[in-house]
N, C-alpha and C positions, 0 to 999 in steps of 0.2 A: 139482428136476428139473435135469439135465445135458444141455444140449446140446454135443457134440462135432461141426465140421464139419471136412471136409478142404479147405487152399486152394491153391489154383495158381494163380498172379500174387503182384503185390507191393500191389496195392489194397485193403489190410488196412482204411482208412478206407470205402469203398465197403459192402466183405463186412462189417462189423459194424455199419454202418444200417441193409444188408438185414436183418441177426439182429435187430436191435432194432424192424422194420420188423414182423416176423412175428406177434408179441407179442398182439391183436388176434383174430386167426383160435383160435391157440392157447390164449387163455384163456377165449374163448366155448367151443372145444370142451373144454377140458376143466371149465369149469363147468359144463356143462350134465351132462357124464358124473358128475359128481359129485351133481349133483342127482337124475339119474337114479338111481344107485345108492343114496342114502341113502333114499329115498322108502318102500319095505320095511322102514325101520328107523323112521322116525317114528312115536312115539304115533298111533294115532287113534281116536277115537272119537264126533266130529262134523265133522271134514277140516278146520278152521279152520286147527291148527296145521298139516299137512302143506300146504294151500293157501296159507297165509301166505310160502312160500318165494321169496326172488328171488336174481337174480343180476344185482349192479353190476361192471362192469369200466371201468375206469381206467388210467391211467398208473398204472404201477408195480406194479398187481397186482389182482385180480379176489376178491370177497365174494359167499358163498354166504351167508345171511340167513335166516331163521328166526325173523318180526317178530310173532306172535300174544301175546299180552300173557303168559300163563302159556309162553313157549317157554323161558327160564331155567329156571323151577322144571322144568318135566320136564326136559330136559338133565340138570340136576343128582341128579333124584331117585335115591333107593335104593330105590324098591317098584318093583314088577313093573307090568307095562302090560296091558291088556286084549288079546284078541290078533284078537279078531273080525275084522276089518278087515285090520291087519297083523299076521300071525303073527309076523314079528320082530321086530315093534315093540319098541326098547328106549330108555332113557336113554343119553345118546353118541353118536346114531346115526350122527354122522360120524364116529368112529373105527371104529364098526361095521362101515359101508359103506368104509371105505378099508382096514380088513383083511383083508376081503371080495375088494374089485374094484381098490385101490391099485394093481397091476401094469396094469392094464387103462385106468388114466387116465394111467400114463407110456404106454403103449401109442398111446391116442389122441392123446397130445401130441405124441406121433414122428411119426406120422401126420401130425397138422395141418401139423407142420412140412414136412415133404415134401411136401404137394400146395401148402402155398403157396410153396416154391423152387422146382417144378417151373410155378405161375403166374409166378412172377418171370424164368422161363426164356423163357417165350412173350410176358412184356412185360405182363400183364396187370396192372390197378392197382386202389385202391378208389376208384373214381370218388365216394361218398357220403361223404368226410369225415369216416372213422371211425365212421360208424355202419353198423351189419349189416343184412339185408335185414330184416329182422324189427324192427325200429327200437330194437336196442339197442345202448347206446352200446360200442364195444370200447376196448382197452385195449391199450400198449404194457409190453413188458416191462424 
């Protein structure tokens, strides 16, 4: 992803803490969009593997996860999936889903990013130390 901002002052050190500040907000959203959209694409046919999903965010960069014991071997397979469940269900489902909806998760990153410069306008902070309201940990980029 490409963030482009326009700056007016000379406080280059300032405006790239806020960028680096933002990281957090934007990787929760767009993990979660990611999750969302792959979910259609996961095998299923006891919800193990599509319930197995999480999402770690950290310094540096944010893990969708896929922890059910057999979630490699389908990933990888070459037969077809059951569709009962999930009519798209396929093997790769995250390329699936970001061939699909991949506009739409740079979308929601632009997004995050603008409502959190537009908090950073009004002064507003993360009073929880990095953690989101939902008690997951966030992540700087």
């Amino acid at each position: 992803m490409k963030i482009t901002a326009a700056v007016a002052g000379n406080d280059l050190g300032a405006i790239a803490k806020r960028l680096a500040d933002l990281g957090p907000a934007v990787g929760q959203t767009v993990g979660e969009a990611v999750i969302r959209s792959s979910e259609p694409y996961v095998p299923y046919r006891t919800g193990r593997l599509a319930s197995s999903v999480s999402l770690t965010v950290r310094d540096g960069g944010a893990e969708v996860r896929w922890d059910a014991p057999y979630a490699a071997e389908c990933y990888a397979a070459a037969r077809p999936f059951g569709k009962k469940f999930h009519p798209l269900a396929t093997a790769r489902w995250f390329e699936a889903a970001k061939a699909a909806d991949g506009p739409q998760w740079i979308a929601a990153a632009q997004a995050a990013v603008g409502a959190e410069l537009a908090k950073g306008a009004k002064g507003a902070k993360n009073e929880n130390g990095g953690i989101g309201k939902d008690g997951r940990t966030l992540w700087k980029v």
